[in-house]
C-alpha positions in Angstrom: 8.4 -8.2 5.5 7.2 -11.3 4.6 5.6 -12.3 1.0 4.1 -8.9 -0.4 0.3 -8.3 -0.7 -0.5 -8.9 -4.6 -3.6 -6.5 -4.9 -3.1 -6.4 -9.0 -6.3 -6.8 -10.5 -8.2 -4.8 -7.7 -9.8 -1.4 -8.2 -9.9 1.3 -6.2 -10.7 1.9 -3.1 -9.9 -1.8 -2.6 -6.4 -1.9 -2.7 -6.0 1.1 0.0 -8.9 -0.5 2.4 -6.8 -3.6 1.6 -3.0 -2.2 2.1 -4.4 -0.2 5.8 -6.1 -3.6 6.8 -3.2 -5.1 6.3 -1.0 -2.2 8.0 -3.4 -2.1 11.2 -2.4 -6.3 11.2 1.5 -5.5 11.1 3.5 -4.9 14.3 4.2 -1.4 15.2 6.9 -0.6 13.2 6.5 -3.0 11.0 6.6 -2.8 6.9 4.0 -4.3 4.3 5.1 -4.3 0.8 2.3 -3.8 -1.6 1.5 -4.3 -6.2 -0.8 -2.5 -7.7 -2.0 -2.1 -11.0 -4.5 0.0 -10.6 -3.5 4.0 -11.4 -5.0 5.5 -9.1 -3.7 3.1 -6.2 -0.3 5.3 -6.5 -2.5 8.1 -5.5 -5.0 6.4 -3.1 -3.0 4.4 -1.0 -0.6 6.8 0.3 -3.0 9.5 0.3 -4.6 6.5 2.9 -1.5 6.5 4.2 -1.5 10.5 5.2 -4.7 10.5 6.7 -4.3 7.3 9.0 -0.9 8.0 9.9 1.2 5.3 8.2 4.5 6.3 6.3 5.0 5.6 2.3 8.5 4.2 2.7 9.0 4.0 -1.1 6.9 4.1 -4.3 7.7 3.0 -7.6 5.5 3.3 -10.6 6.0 1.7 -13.7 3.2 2.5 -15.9 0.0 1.6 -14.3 2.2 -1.0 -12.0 3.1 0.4 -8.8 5.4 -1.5 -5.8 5.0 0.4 -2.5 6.4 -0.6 0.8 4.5 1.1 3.8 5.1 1.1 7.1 3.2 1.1 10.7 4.7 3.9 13.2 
Protein backbone atom coordinates (compact mmCIF):
# COMPACT_ATOMS: atom_id res chain seq x y z
CA UNK A 1 0.00 0.00 0.00
CA UNK A 2 1.42 3.04 -0.76
CA UNK A 3 0.18 6.70 0.50
CA UNK A 4 -3.68 6.33 1.33
CA UNK A 5 -6.35 7.95 -0.78
CA UNK A 6 -7.52 11.16 1.39
CA UNK A 7 -11.19 11.38 0.08
CA UNK A 8 -12.15 13.67 3.41
CA UNK A 9 -14.14 16.37 2.32
CA UNK A 10 -15.98 14.39 -0.57
CA UNK A 11 -19.65 13.44 -0.50
CA UNK A 12 -21.22 10.57 -1.37
CA UNK A 13 -21.22 8.66 -3.99
CA UNK A 14 -17.80 10.16 -4.68
CA UNK A 15 -15.73 8.60 -2.36
CA UNK A 16 -16.98 4.89 -3.33
CA UNK A 17 -16.76 5.84 -7.39
CA UNK A 18 -13.41 7.14 -6.07
CA UNK A 19 -12.16 4.11 -3.62
CA UNK A 20 -13.42 1.36 -6.82
CA UNK A 21 -11.53 3.58 -9.39
CA UNK A 22 -8.83 3.33 -7.41
CA UNK A 23 -9.24 -0.56 -6.60
CA UNK A 24 -9.80 -1.41 -10.45
CA UNK A 25 -6.05 0.63 -10.76
CA UNK A 26 -4.41 -1.75 -7.95
CA UNK A 27 -2.78 -5.02 -8.84
CA UNK A 28 -4.82 -8.09 -8.27
CA UNK A 29 -4.44 -8.61 -4.88
CA UNK A 30 -3.47 -5.63 -4.03
CA UNK A 31 -4.74 -3.21 -0.94
CA UNK A 32 -5.90 0.62 -1.12
CA UNK A 33 -6.25 2.29 2.10
CA UNK A 34 -8.92 4.82 2.20
CA UNK A 35 -10.38 8.38 4.87
CA UNK A 36 -13.51 9.36 4.81
CA UNK A 37 -15.42 11.73 6.56
CA UNK A 38 -18.32 11.47 5.03
CA UNK A 39 -21.07 9.07 7.16
CA UNK A 40 -22.39 7.43 4.81
CA UNK A 41 -19.04 6.44 3.04
CA UNK A 42 -18.80 3.61 5.99
CA UNK A 43 -21.85 2.36 4.45
CA UNK A 44 -21.37 3.13 0.67
CA UNK A 45 -18.09 2.10 0.03
CA UNK A 46 -18.18 -1.42 1.24
CA UNK A 47 -21.58 -1.81 0.21
CA UNK A 48 -19.50 -0.85 -3.41
CA UNK A 49 -17.30 -3.16 -2.25
CA UNK A 50 -20.10 -6.33 -2.12
CA UNK A 51 -21.49 -5.64 -5.31
CA UNK A 52 -18.16 -5.36 -7.45
CA UNK A 53 -16.44 -7.95 -5.70
CA UNK A 54 -13.66 -6.26 -3.67
CA UNK A 55 -13.07 -7.30 0.08
CA UNK A 56 -13.42 -4.69 3.13
CA UNK A 57 -10.22 -5.75 4.82
CA UNK A 58 -10.84 -3.50 7.88
CA UNK A 59 -13.11 -0.60 8.85
CA UNK A 60 -12.79 1.75 11.46
CA UNK A 61 -15.07 4.57 12.36
CA UNK A 62 -14.50 7.23 14.57
CA UNK A 63 -17.31 9.49 14.48
CA UNK A 64 -18.09 10.58 11.00
CA UNK A 65 -14.09 9.61 10.24
CA UNK A 66 -13.72 6.37 8.78
CA UNK A 67 -10.11 4.55 7.66
CA UNK A 68 -10.81 1.52 5.44
CA UNK A 69 -8.28 -0.66 3.75
CA UNK A 70 -9.87 -2.65 0.76
CA UNK A 71 -8.56 -5.03 -1.24
CA UNK A 72 -8.63 -6.25 -5.13
CA UNK A 73 -9.16 -10.32 -5.35
Amino acid sequence: MDEPLDLRGLKCPMPALFAKRALLRAPPGGCVEILTDDPLAALDVPHMCRNENFEVVSLDRDGDRARMVLRRP
